[in-house]
C-alpha positions as CSV (number, residue, x, y, z in Angstrom):
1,X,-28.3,-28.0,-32.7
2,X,-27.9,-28.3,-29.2
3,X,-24.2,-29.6,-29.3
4,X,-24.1,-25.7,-31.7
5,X,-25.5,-24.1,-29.3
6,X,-23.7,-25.3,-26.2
7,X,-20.6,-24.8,-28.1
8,X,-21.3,-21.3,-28.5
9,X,-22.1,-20.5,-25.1
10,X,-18.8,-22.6,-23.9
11,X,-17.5,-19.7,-26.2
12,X,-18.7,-17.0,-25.4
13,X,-18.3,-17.7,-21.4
14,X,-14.1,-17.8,-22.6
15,X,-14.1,-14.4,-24.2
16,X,-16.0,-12.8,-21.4
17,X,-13.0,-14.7,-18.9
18,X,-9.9,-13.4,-21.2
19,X,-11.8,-9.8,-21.8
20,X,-12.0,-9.5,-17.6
21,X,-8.8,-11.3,-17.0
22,X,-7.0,-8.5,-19.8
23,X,-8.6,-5.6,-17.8
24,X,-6.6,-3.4,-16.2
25,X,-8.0,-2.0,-12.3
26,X,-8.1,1.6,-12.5
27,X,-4.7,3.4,-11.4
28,X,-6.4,5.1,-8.0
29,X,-7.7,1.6,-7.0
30,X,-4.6,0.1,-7.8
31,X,-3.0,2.8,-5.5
32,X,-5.3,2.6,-2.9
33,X,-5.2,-1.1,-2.4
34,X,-0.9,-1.0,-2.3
35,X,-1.8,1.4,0.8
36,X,-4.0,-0.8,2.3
37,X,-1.5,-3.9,1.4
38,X,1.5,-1.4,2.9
39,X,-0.7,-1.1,6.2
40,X,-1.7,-5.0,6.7
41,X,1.9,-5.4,5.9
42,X,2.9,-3.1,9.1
43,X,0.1,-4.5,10.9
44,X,1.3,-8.3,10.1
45,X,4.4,-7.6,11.7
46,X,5.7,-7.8,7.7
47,X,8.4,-5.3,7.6
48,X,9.7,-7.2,3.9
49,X,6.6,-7.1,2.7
50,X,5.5,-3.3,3.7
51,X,9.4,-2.7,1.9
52,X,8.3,-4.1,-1.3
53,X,6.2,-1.2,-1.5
54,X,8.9,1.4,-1.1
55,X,11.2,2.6,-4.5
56,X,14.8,2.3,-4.1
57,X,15.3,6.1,-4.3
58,X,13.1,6.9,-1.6
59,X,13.3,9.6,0.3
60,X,12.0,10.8,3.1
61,X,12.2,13.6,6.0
62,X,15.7,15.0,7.4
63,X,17.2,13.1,3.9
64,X,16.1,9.5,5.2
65,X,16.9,7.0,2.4
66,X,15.2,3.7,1.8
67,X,17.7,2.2,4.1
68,X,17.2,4.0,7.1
69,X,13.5,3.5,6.4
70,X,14.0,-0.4,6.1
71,X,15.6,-0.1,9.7
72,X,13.1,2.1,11.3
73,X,10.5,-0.8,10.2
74,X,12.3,-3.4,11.0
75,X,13.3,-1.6,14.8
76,X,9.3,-1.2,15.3
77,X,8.5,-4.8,14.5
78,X,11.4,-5.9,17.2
79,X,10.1,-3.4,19.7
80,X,6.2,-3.8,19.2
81,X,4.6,-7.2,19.8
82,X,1.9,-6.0,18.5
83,X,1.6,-3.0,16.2
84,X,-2.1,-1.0,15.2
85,X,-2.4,1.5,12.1
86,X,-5.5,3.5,11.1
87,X,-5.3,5.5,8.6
88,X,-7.6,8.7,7.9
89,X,-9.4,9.5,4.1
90,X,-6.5,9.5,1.8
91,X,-6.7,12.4,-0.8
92,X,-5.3,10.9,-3.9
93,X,-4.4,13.4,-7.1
94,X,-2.8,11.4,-9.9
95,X,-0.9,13.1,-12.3
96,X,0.2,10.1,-15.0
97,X,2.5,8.0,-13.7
98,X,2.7,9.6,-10.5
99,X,0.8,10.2,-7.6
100,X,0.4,12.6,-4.7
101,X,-1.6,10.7,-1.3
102,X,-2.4,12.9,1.6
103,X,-3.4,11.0,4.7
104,X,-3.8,11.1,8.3
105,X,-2.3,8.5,10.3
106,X,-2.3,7.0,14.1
107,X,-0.1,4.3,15.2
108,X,-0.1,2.3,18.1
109,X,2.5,-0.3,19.3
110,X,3.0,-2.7,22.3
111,X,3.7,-5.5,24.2
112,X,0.3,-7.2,22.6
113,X,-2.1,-6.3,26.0
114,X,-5.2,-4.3,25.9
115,X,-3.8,-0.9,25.5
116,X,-0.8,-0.1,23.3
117,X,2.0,1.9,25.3
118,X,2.9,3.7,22.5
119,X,0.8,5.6,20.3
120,X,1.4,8.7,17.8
121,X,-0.1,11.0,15.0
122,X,0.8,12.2,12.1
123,X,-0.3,13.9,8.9
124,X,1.5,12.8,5.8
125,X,2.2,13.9,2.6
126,X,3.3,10.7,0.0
127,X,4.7,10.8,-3.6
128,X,3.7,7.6,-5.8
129,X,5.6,6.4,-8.8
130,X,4.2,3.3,-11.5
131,X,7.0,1.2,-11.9
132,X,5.3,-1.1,-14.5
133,X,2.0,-1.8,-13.1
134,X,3.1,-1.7,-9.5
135,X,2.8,1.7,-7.4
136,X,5.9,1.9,-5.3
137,X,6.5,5.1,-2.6
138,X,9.3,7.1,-3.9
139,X,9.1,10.3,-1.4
140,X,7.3,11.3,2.4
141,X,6.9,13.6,4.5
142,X,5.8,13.3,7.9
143,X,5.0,15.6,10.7
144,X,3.6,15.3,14.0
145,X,0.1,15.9,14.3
């Protein structure tokens, strides 16, 4: 009886696993926590990794491609020992697949001393795509705050 009973549990315990493991995290979390995986990545001196967040037809302001963008990362992370982002309360509106993310954000770069000699505000407007589970940035817009 025990052995029954034990075998049940041992069960029971494996469909709870597989039911959480099969569960999908909710779009706006999933959204939110590619942000926040975006900033570390900037943060982490990761330019690759904050790019693996970007679609290939991005676009940006004055017409700036995903190229150009790559650059622009990759010149901050050569010019900024260190590099600080905070980013205000993001106002997410989801519309399917897609997203719209309005944020404020303040950046901060520098040789890696107390103060940052560079610093700069912005409020941005982000578009959000689902490309198969993964939110990827497919369009920004940026202006000084």
């Amino acid at each position: 009886m025990a052995r029954r009973w034990i075998g049940r549990v041992a069960l029971a315990t494996a469909v709870a696993l597989l039911a959480a493991a099969c569960s999908r995290t909710p779009p706006e979390q999933r959204l939110r926590e590619r942000i926040s995986q975006m900033q570390a990545a900037l943060e982490g001196r990761g330019a690759a990794a904050f790019m693996d967040g970007v679609a290939e037809d991005f676009s940006g302001n004055g017409g700036m491609d995903r190229a150009a963008l790559q650059q622009v990362v990759r010149m901050q992370v050569l010019a900024n020992a260190s590099i600080g982002l905070t980013l205000g309360p993001a106002d997410v509106q989801l519309q399917g697949d897609r997203a719209t993310v309005r944020f404020s954000a303040m950046s901060t770069g520098g040789s890696g001393r107390f103060l940052p000699e560079r610093a700069g505000a912005w409020e941005i407007t982000s578009g959000w795509r689902d490309e198969g589970g993964q939110w990827r940035l497919y369009y920004a817009q940026w202006k000084p705050r």
